[in-house]
C-alpha positions as CSV (number, residue, x, y, z in Angstrom):
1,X,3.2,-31.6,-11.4
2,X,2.0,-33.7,-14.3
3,X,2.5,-37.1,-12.6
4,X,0.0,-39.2,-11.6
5,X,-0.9,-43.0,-10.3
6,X,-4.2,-42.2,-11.8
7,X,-4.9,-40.1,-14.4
8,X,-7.3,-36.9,-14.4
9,X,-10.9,-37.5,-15.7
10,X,-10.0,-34.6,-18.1
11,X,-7.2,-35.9,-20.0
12,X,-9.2,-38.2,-22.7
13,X,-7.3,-37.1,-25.7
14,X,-3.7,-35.3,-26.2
15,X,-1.9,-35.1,-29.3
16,X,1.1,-37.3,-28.5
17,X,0.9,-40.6,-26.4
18,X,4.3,-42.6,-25.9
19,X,3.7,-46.3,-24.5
20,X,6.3,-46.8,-22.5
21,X,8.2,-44.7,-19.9
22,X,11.5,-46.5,-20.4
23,X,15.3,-44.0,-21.8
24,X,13.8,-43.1,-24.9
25,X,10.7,-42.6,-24.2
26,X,11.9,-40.5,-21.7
27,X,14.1,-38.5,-24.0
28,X,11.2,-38.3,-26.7
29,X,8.8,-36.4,-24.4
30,X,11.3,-34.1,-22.2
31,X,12.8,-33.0,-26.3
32,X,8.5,-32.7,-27.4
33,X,7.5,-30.8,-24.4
34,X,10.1,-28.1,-24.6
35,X,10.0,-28.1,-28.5
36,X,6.1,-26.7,-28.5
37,X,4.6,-26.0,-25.1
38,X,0.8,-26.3,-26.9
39,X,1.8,-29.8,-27.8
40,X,0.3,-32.4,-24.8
41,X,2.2,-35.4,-24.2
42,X,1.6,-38.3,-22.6
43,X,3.7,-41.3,-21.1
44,X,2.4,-44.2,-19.8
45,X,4.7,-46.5,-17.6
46,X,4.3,-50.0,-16.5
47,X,6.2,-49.5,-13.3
48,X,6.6,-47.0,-10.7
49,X,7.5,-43.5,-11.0
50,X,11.6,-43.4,-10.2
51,X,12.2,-40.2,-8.7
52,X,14.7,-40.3,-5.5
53,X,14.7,-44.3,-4.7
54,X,17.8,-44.8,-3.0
55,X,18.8,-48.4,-5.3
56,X,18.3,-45.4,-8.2
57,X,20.2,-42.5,-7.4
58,X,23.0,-44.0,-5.7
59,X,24.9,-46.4,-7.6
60,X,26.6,-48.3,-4.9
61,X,22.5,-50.0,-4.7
62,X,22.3,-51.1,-8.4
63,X,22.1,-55.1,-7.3
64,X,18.8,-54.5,-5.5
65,X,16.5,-54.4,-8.6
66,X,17.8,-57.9,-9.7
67,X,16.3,-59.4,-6.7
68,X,13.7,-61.7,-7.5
69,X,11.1,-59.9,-6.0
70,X,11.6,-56.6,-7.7
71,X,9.2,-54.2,-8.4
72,X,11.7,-52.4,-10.6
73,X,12.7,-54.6,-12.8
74,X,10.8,-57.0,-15.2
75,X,11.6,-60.6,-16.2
76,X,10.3,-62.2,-19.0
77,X,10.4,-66.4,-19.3
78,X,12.0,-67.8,-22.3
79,X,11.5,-70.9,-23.5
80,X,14.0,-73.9,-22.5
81,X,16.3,-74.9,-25.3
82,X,18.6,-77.9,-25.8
83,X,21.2,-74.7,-26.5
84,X,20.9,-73.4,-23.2
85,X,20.9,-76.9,-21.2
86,X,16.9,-76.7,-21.4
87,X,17.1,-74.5,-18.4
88,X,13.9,-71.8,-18.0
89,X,15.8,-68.7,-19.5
90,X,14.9,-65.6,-17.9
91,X,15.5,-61.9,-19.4
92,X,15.2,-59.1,-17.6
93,X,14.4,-55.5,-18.2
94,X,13.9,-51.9,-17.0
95,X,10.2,-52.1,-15.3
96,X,9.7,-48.4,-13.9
97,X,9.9,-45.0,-15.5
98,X,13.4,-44.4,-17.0
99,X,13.6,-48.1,-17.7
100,X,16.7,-49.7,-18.0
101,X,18.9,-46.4,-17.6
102,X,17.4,-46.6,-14.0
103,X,18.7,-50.1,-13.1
104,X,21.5,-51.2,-15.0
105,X,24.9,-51.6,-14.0
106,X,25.7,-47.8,-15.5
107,X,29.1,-48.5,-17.6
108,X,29.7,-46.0,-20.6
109,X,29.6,-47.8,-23.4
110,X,29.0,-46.7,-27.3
111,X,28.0,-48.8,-30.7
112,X,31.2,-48.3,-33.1
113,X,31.6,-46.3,-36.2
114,X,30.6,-49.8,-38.4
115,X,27.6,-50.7,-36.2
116,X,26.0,-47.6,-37.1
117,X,27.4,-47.2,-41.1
118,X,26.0,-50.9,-41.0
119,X,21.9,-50.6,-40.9
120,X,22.7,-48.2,-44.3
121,X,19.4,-46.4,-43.3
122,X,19.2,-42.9,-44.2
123,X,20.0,-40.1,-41.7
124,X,21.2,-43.1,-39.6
125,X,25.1,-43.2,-40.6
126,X,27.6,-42.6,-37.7
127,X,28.5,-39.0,-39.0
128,X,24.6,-38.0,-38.9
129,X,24.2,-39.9,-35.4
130,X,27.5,-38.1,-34.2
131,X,25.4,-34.9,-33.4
132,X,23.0,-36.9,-31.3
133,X,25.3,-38.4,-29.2
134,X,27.3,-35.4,-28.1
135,X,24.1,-33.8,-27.7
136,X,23.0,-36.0,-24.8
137,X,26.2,-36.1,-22.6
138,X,28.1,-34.1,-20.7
139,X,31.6,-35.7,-20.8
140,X,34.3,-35.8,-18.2
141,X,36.9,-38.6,-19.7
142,X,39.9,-38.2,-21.9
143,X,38.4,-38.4,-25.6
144,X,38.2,-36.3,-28.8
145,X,35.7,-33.1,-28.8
146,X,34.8,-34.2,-32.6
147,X,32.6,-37.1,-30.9
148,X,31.6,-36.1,-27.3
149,X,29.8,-33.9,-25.8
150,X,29.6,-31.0,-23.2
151,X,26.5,-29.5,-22.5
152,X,24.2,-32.4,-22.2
153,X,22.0,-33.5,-19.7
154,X,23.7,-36.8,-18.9
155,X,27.2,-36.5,-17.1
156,X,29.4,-39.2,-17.7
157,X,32.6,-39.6,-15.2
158,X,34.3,-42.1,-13.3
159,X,31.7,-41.1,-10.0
160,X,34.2,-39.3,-7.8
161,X,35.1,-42.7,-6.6
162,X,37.2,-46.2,-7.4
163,X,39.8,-48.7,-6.5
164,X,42.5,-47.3,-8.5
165,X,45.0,-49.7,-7.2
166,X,43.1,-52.6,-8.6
167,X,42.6,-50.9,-12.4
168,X,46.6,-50.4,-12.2
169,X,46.7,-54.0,-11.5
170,X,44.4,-55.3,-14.1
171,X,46.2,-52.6,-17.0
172,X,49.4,-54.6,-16.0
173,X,47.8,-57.4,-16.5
174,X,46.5,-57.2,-19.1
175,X,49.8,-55.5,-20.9
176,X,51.5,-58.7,-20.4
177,X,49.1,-60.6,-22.4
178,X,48.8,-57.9,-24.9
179,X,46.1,-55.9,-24.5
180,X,47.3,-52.0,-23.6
181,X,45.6,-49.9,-22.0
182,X,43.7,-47.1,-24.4
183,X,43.0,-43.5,-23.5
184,X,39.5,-43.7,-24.8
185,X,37.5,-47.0,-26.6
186,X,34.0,-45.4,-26.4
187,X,35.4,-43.0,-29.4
188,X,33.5,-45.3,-32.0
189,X,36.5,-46.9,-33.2
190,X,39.3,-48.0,-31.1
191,X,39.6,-51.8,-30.4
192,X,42.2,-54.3,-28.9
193,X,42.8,-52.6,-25.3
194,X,41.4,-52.1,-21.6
195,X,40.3,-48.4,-20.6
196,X,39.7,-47.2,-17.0
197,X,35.8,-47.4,-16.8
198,X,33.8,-44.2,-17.4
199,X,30.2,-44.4,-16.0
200,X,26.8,-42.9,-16.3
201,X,27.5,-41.0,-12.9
202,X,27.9,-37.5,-12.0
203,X,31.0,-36.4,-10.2
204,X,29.0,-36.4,-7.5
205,X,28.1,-40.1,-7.3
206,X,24.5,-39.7,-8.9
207,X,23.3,-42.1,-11.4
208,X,22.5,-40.2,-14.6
209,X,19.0,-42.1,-15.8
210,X,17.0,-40.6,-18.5
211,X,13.8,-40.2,-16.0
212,X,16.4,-38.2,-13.7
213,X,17.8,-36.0,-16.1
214,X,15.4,-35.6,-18.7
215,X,12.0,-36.0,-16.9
216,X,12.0,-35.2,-13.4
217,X,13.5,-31.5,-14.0
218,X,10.2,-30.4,-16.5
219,X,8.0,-31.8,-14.3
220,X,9.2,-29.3,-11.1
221,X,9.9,-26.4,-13.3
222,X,6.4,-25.6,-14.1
223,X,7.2,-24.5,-17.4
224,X,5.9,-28.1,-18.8
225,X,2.0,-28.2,-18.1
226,X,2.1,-30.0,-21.6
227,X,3.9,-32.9,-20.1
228,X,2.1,-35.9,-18.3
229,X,3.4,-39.0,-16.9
230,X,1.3,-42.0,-15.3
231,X,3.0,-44.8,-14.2
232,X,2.2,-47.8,-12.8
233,X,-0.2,-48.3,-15.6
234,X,0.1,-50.8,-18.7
235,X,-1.0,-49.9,-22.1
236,X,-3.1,-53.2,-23.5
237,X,-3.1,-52.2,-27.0
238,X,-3.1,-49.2,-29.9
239,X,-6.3,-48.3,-31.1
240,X,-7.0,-47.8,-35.1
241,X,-9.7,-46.0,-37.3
242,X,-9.2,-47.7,-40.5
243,X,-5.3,-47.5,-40.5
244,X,-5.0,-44.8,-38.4
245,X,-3.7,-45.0,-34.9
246,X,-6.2,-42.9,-32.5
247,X,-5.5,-44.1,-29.2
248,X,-4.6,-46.3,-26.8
249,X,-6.3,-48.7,-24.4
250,X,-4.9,-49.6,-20.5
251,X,-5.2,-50.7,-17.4
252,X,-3.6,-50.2,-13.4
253,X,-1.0,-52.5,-13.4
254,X,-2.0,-55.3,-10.9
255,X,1.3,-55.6,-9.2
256,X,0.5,-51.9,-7.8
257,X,-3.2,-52.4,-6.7
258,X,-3.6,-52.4,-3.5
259,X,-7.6,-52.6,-3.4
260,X,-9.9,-55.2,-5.2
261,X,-8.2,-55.8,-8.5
262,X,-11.5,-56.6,-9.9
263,X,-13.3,-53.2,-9.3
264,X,-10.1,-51.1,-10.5
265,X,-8.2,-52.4,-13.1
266,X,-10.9,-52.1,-16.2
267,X,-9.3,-51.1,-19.3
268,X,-9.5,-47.4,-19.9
269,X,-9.1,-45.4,-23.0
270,X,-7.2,-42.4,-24.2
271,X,-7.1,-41.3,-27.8
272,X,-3.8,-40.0,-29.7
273,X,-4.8,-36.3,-32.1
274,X,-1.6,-36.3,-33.8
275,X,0.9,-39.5,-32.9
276,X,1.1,-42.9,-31.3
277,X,4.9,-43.9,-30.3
278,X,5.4,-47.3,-28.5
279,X,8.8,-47.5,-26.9
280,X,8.1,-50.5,-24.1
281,X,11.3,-52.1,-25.3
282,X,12.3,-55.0,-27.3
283,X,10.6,-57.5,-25.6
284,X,7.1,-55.7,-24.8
285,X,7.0,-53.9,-27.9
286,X,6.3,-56.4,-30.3
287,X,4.1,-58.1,-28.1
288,X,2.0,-54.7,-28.1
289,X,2.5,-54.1,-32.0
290,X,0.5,-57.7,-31.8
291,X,-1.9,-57.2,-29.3
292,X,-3.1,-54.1,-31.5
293,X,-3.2,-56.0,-34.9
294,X,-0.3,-55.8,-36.2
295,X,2.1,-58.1,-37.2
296,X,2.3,-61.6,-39.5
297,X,-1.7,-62.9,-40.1
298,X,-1.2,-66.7,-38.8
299,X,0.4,-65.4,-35.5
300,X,-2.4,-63.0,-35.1
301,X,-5.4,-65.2,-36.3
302,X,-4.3,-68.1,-34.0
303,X,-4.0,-65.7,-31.5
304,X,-7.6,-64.5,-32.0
305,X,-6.6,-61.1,-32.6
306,X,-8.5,-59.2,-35.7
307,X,-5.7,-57.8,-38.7
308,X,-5.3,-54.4,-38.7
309,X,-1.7,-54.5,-41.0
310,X,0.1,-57.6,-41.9
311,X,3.5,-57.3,-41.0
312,X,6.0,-60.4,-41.0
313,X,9.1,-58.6,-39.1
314,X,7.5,-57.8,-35.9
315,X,8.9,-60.0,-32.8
316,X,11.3,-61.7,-35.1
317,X,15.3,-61.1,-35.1
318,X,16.0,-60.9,-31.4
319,X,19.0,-60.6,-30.1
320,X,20.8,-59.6,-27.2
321,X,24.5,-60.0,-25.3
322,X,25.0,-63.4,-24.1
323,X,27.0,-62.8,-21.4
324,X,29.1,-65.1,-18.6
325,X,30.9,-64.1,-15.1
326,X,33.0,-65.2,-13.4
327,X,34.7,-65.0,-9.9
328,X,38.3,-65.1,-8.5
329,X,39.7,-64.9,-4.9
330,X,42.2,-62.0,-4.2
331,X,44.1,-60.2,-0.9
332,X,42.3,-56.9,-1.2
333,X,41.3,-55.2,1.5
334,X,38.3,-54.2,1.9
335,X,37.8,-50.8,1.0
336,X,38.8,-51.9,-2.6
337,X,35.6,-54.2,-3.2
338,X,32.3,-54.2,-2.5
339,X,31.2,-57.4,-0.9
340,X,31.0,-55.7,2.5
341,X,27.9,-53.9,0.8
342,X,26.9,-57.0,-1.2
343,X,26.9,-59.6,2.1
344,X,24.8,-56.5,4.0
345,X,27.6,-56.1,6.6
346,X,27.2,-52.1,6.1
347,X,24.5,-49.8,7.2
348,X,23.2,-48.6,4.2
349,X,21.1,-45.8,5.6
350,X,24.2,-44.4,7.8
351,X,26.3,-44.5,4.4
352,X,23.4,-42.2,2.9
353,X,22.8,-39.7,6.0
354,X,26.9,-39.7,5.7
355,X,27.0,-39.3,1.7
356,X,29.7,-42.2,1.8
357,X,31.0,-41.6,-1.3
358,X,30.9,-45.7,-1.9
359,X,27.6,-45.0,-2.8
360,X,28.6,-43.9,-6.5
361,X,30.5,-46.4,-7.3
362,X,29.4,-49.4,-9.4
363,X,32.8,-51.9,-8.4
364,X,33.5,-51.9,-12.5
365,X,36.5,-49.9,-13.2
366,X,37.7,-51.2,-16.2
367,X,36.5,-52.1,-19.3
368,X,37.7,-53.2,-23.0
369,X,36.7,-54.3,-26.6
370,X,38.8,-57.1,-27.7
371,X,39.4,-58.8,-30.8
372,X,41.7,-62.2,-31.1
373,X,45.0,-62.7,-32.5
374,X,45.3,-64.9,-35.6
375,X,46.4,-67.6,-34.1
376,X,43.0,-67.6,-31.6
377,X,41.0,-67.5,-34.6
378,X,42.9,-70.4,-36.4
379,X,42.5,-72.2,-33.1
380,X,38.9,-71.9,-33.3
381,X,38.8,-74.1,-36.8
382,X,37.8,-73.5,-39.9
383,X,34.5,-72.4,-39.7
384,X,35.2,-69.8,-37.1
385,X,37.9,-68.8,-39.7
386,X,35.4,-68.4,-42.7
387,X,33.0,-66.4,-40.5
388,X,35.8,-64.2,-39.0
389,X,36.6,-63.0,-42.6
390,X,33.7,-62.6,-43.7
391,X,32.0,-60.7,-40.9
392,X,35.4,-59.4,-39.0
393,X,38.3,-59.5,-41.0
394,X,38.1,-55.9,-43.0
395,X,36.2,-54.3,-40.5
396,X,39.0,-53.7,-37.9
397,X,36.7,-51.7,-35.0
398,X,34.4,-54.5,-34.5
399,X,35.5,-56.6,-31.1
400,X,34.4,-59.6,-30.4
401,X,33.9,-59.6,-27.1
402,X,33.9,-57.1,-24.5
403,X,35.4,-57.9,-20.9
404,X,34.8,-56.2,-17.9
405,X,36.3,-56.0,-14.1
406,X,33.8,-56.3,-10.9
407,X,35.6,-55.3,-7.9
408,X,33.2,-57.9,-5.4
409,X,31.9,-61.5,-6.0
410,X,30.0,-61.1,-9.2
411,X,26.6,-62.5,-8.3
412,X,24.5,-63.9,-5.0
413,X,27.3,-64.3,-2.1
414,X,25.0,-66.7,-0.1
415,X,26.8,-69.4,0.4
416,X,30.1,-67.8,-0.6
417,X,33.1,-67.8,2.3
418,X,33.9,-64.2,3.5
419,X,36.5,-62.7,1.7
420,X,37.2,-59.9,-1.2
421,X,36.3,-61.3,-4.2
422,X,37.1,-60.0,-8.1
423,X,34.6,-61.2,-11.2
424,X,35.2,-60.8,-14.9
425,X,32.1,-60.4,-16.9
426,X,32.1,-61.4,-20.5
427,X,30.2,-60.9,-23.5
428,X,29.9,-61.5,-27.3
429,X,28.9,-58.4,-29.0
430,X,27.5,-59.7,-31.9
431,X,25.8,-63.2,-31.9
432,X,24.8,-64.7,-34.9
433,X,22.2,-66.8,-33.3
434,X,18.8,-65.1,-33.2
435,X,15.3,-65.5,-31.4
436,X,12.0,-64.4,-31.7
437,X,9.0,-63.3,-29.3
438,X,4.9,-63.2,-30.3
439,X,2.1,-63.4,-28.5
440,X,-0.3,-66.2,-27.8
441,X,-3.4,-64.8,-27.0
442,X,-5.3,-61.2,-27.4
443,X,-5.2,-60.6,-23.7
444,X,-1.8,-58.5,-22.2
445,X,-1.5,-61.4,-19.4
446,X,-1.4,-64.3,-22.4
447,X,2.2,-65.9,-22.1
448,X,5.0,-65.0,-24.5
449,X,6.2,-67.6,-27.0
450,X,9.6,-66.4,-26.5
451,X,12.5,-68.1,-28.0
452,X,16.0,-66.1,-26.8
453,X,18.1,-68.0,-29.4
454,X,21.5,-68.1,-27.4
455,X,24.3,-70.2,-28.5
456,X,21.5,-71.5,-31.0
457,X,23.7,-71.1,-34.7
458,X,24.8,-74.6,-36.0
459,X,27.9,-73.6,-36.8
460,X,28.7,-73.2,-33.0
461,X,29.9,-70.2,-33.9
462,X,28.4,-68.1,-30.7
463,X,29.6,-71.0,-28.1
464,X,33.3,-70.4,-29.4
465,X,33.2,-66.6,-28.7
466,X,32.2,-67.8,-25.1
467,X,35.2,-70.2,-25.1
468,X,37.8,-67.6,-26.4
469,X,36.7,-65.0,-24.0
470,X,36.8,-67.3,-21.0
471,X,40.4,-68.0,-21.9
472,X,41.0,-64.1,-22.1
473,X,39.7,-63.4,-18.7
474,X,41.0,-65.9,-17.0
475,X,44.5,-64.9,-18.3
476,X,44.8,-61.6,-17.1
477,X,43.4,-62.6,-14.2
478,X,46.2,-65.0,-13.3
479,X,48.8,-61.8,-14.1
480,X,47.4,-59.6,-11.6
481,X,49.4,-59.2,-8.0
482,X,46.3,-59.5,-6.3
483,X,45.0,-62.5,-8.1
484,X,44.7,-65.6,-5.3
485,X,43.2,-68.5,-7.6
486,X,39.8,-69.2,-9.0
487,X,36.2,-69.0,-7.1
488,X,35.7,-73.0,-8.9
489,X,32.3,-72.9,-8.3
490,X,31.8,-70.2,-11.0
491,X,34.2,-71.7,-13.3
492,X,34.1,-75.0,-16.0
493,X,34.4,-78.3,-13.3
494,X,37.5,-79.3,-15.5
495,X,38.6,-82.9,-14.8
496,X,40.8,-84.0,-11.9
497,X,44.1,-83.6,-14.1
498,X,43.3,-81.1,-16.0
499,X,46.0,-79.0,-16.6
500,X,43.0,-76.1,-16.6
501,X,41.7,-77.2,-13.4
502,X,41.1,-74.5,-10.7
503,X,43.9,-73.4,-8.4
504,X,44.7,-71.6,-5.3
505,X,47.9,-69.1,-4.6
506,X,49.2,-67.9,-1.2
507,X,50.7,-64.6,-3.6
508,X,50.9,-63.7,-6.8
509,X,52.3,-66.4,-10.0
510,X,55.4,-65.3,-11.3
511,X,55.5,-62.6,-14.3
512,X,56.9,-65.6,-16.8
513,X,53.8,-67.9,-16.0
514,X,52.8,-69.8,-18.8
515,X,48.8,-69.3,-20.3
516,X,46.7,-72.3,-19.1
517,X,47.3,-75.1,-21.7
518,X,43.2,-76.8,-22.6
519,X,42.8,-80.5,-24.1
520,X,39.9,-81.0,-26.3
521,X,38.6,-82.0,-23.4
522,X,38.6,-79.1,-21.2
523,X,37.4,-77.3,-24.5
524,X,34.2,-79.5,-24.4
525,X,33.8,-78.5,-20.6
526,X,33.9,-74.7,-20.9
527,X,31.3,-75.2,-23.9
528,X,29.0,-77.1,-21.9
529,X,29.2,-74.9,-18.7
530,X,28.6,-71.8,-21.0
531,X,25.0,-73.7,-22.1
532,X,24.2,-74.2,-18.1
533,X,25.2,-70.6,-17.1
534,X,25.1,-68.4,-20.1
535,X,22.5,-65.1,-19.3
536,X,21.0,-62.2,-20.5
537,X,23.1,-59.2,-20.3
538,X,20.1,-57.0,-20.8
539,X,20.6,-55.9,-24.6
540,X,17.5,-57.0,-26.0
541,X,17.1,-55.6,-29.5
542,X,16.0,-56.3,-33.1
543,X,12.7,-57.5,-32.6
544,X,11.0,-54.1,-34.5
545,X,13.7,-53.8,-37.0
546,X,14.8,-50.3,-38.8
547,X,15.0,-52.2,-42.2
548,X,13.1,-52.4,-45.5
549,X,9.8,-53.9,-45.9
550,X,11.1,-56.8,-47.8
551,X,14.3,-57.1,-46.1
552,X,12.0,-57.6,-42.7
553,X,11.3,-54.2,-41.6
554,X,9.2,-53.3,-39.4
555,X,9.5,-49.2,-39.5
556,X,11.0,-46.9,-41.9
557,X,13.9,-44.5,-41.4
558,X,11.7,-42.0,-39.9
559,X,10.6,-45.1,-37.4
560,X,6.7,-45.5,-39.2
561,X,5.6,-48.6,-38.6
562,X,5.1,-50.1,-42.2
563,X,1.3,-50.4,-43.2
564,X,-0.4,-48.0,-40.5
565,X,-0.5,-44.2,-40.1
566,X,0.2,-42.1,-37.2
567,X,2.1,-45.0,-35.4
568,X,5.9,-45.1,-34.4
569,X,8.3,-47.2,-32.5
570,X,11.5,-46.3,-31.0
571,X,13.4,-48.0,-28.7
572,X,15.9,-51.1,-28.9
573,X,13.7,-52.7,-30.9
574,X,14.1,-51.0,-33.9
575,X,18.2,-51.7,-34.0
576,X,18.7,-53.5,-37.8
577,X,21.2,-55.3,-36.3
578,X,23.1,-55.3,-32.3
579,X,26.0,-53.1,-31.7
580,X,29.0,-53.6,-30.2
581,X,28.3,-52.2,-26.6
582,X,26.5,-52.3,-23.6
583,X,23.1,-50.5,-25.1
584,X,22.0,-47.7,-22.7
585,X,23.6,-44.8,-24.7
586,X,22.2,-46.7,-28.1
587,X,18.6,-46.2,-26.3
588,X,19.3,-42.5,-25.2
589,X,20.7,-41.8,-28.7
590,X,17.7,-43.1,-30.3
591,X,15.2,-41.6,-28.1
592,X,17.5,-38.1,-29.6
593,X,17.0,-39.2,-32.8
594,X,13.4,-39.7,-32.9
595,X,12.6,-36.6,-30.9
596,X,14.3,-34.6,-33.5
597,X,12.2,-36.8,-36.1
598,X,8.8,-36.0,-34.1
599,X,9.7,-32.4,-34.4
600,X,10.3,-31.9,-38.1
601,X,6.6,-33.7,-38.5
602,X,4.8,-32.0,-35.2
603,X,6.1,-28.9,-35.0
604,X,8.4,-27.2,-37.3
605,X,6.5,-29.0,-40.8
C-alpha cells in the first residue's frame, strides 16, 4: 500500500506531485492513477492519513475536529479588525488527508446555474460543469436526472437517519412566513424555499469524504502501485529551473514528531518529471505560491524571498461565508436532538460496537436558499436597494442567504442548562467585502498577514445581510410547535423594553403571532453583536483566482499558473468569485475538472 509517514529512499522523482492531500487533490490523483497506470503520483499531506477514525466515518462525531486541540483540523489567525470588534479571527480548515470533505458538517450543497455562467471562463459554464458534477455523486434525493448523478463514487442521502418530526415542524413554519418547502434546491436553480437536508452520507450512516471514496479504495486494490500518499508531511516550497517547476521541497510536520525535532524534520526534496499541482487550499496555497517565488515583487522582496514570476493576484480576493448561529429552547425529547451526544452523556464506543444508527446523522435536517421580499430590501435603505439591483435583481437563482436547522445547541454546551436545544445557522452567500493573505517571511513557520475582510464593505452592505437573516430565522423559529423561547445568550442583548427582547414560552405562540417589531435601536444591536460573533463558515476561496492576467488572475482556464511552466493550482482558491453554497461539492467538482484537464495534457495528448 502506497502510504507512508515516511517516504521510501527510492521515490526521488515521479512525474506528478500534488501539494496538498485535501477533496481535490484527492480526486486529482485517484482520476490520474487509473487514467495511466505508468504515470507515478504523488500527494503530500500536512496532516494525518484519515482512514477509519471514528470522528470521520461516523457523522454523529463531526464536532470533535473543531476542538481546540485538533490534530484534524487547522486554524489559521486573522488579523483583528475594527469590522469584526477587533477580536483575534480564527479560520479554520481541513488539516488531514481528504481535507475539509473529512471534517465538515457534510450538508449537500451546490453553486447555482449563475455562479458558475458567472467566472465566463472557458469550459467552465454550468452546462460544461454539469457532466462533472453528476460524475462524482451517486444520488438518492428527489431531483432531475438532467443534473445528478448515479454511478459516482460519493453517495448522497439523508443517512438512514433523522428527526422527521422536527423538519415537519420547521416546513410549517416556515410556510407561514412564506418560504414552501421545495422538492429539490441543490438543482442549480431553485431559490425562495426550505428542502429536507440531503447529506454527504451513505444510506448506511458513512461520511462520504473524498480520501474515503476516492483514495483509500486504490490504495487496497493493488491495482494502483502508481499511487503514493505521505501524510503528515508539509511541502515548504515548489522548486523551478528557470521557469519550470521541477520539484518540491518538505519537511515532517512537527506537530507529528515524536523524536527530536531537530534531527528529523530537515527539509527534503522530491522532483516533479511532468507536473506540479498545489491544492493546499485557499488559505495555504497562496502562502506556498509565495514561499516558491511567486506572487507580487514588493511582497516577496520584503519577505526576502528571490522572484521567480511576478504575479499581483496571488493571496488577494479572499472571501468566504460569514456565518452566525444561533440557539433556541424547545420540548423535544431526546431522541430528536443531539445534545445527549454533545454534553458526553452517551457512550460513544457502545453506540459504535452497536452501529447506533445516531452515528450518521449530522442534527441538520433542513436547509434553504432564501432571497427577501421587496419590502425587506426597501427596508434595508437605499443603498442595499442600488446593490440588490445591480448584483440580484435579474438574476432570480441567486439567494442571499442560506439558513439552516441544527437539531442540538449549536456550539460548546459548557455552561449551558440541560435541555434539548434547536440552533439556526446563517450565512451570506456572497459577501462583497474581501480580504487578503501573504506571507511575511521565506520560512513555512513565518506568520500570515492575513486580513479575512468580514463585514469590511463601507457600504455596510454585508452587516445588513446578517441583520435580514437574523430576522428570518428567528421567525420561523417562533412558528414552530416546539419552539420554547430564545437561548439569550446567543442572541443580540436587546434593551430592557425592547419589543425584540428575548422571551420564554410554556407551549407553542399562537398561529396569528405577529413578526417581532425592531426600533432603530434594536437594529444597531443585532449589527453590533454580528461584529462580536460573526465566524468563518469554512468557505475560503478566491485567493488564486481563475481570471485573466489583467483582470487579477492567477491561473488560466486550464488552471496554469500565469508566468511559470509545469505548475497548476486547483482547489478553492482558484473560484473567480464565491458561490452560493456550502463549498465541499464546488472542491470535489473542481478536483473532476482538473483531473479530466491533467489527462488531456498527461495522457491522452
Amino acid at each position: 500500500m502506497g502510504l507512508y509517514t515516511q517516504l521510501p529512499s527510492n521515490i526521488t522523482e515521479v512525474d506528478v506531485i500534488i501539494a496538498g492531500g485535501g477533496t481535490a487533490a484527492c480526486v486529482i490523483a485517484a482520476r490520474l492513477s487509473d487514467a495511466d497506470p505508468n504515470l507515478s503520483i504523488l500527494v503530500l499531506e500536512g496532516g494525518p492519513n484519515n482512514f477509519n477514525m471514528p470522528e470521520v466515518i461516523y457523522p454523529a462525531l463531526f464536532f470533535a475536529n473543531l476542538q481546540p486541540n485538533s490534530k484534524t483540523a487547522l486554524f489559521h489567525m486573522g488579523n483583528k479588525s475594527p469590522s469584526t470588534a477587533n477580536r483575534d479571527m480564527i479560520i479554520p480548515s481541513g488539516g488531514l488527508l481528504g481535507g475539509g470533505s473529512s471534517i465538515n458538517f457534510l450538508t449537500y450543497s451546490r453553486a447555482q446555474r449563475s455562479d458558475w455562467d458567472s467566472w465566463n471562463m472557458t469550459g467552465w459554464s454550468a452546462d460544461e460543469m454539469i457532466p462533472f458534477l453528476k460524475k462524482l455523486e451517486t444520488f438518492h434525493g428527489p431531483g432531475s436526472k438532467e443534473v445528478h448523478g448515479y454511478s459516482g463514487p460519493v453517495h448522497i442521502s439523508n443517512g438512514g437517519f433523522g428527526a422527521a418530526e422536527v423538519a415537519d415542524d420547521l416546513i410549517q413554519a416556515a410556510e407561514k412566513v412564506g418560504w414552501p418547502e421545495k422538492e429539490d434546491t441543490q438543482g442549480l436553480g431553485a431559490t425562495n424555499g426550505m428542502q429536507r437536508a440531503l447529506r454527504y452520507i451513505s444510506p448506511e450512516g458513512k461520511r462520504q469524504d473524498a480520501a474515503h471514496r476516492y483514495i483509500h479504495p486504490r490504495l487496497r486494490d493493488d491495482a494502483h502501485p502508481n499511487l503514493h500518499i505521505l501524510v503528515e508531511s508539509q511541502v515548504e516550497r515548489v522548486l523551478f529551473d528557470g521557469k519550470k517547476a521541477v520539484g518540491i521541497t518538505y519537511r515532517p510536520n512537527p506537530a507529528f514528531l515524536n523524536q527530536d525535532i531537530s534531527a528529523s524534520s530537515a527539509s527534503r526534496t522530491v522532483k516533479a518529471r511532468r507536473m506540479v499541482v498545489v491544492s493546499c487550499g485557499s488559505a495555504v496555497s497562496p502562502l506556498l505560491l509565495e514561499r516558491s517565488g511567486v506572487g507580487r515583487s514588493e511582497i516577496l522582496e520584503k519577505a526576502g524571498v528571490p522572484v521567480v514570476a511576478a504575479l499581483l493576484g496571488v493571496g488577494d480576493s479572499y472571501r468566504d461565508h460569514p456565518g452566525m448561529i444561533y440557539a433556541y429552547k424547545s420540548d423535544l425529547n431526546p431522541t430528536q436532538t443531539m445534545d445527549n451526544v454533545l454534553r458526553g452523556e452517551v457512550n460513544i464506543g457502545q453506540m459504535i460496537q452497536e452501529n447506533n444508527p445516531l452515528l450518521g446523522w449530522n442534527a441538520m435536517d433542513m436547509t434553504s436558499k432564501l432571497r427577501p421580499s421587496d419590502a425587506d430590501i426597501a427596508a434595508l435603505g437605499p443603498e442595499f436597494q442600488q446593490y440588490w439591483d445591480n448584483n440580484y435583481k435579474n438574476i432570480p437563482d441567486k439567494p442571499l442567504s442560506i439558513i439552516t436547522l441544527v437539531e442540538g445547541f449549536p456550539g460548546d454546551p459548557t455552561g449551558v442548562p440541560p435541555g434539548q436545544y434547536l440552533g439556526f445557522t446563517t450565512f451570506s452567500t456572497y459577501p462583497r467585502s474581501t480580504g487578503s493573505i501573504h506571507i511575511t517571511g521565506p520560512g513555512i513557520d513565518a506568520p500570515a498577514d492575513f486580513d479575512v475582510g468580514f463585514l469590511s464593505d463601507d457600504a455596510g452592505i454585508d452587516i445588513k445581510k446578517a441583520r435580514w437573516a437574523y430576522k428570518t430565522q428567528r421567525e420561523m423559529a417562533r412558528r414552530m410547535n416546539h419552539y420554547r423561547g430564545e437561548w439569550a445568550p446567543w442572541h443580540p442583548p436587546f434593551p430592557p423594553g425592547s419589543k425584540a427582547a428575548c422571551t420564554d414560552t410554556d407551549g407553542p405562540l399562537p398561529d396569528d403571532v405577529a413578526n417581532v417589531e425592531y426600533s432603530a435601536e434594536d437594529d444597531a444591536v443585532i449589527d453590533q453583536y454580528v461584529r462580536e460573533k460573526v465566524s468563518s463558515f469554512w468557505h475560503s476561496s478566491g485567493t488564486c483566482r481563475m481570471a485573466p492576467q489583467e483582470q487579477g488572475g492567477v491561473v488560466d482556464a486550464s488552471l496554469n499558473v500565469y508566468g511559470v511552466e509545469g505548475l497548476k493550482v486547483a482547489d478553492l482558491s482558484i473560484l473567480p468569485q464565491i458561490v452560493g453554497a456550502n463549498t465541499n461539492n464546488t472542491a470535489l467538482t473542481i478536483g473532476e475538472k482538473a483531473a479530466d484537464i491533467l489527462i488531456r495534457e498527461l495522457v491522452s495528448a
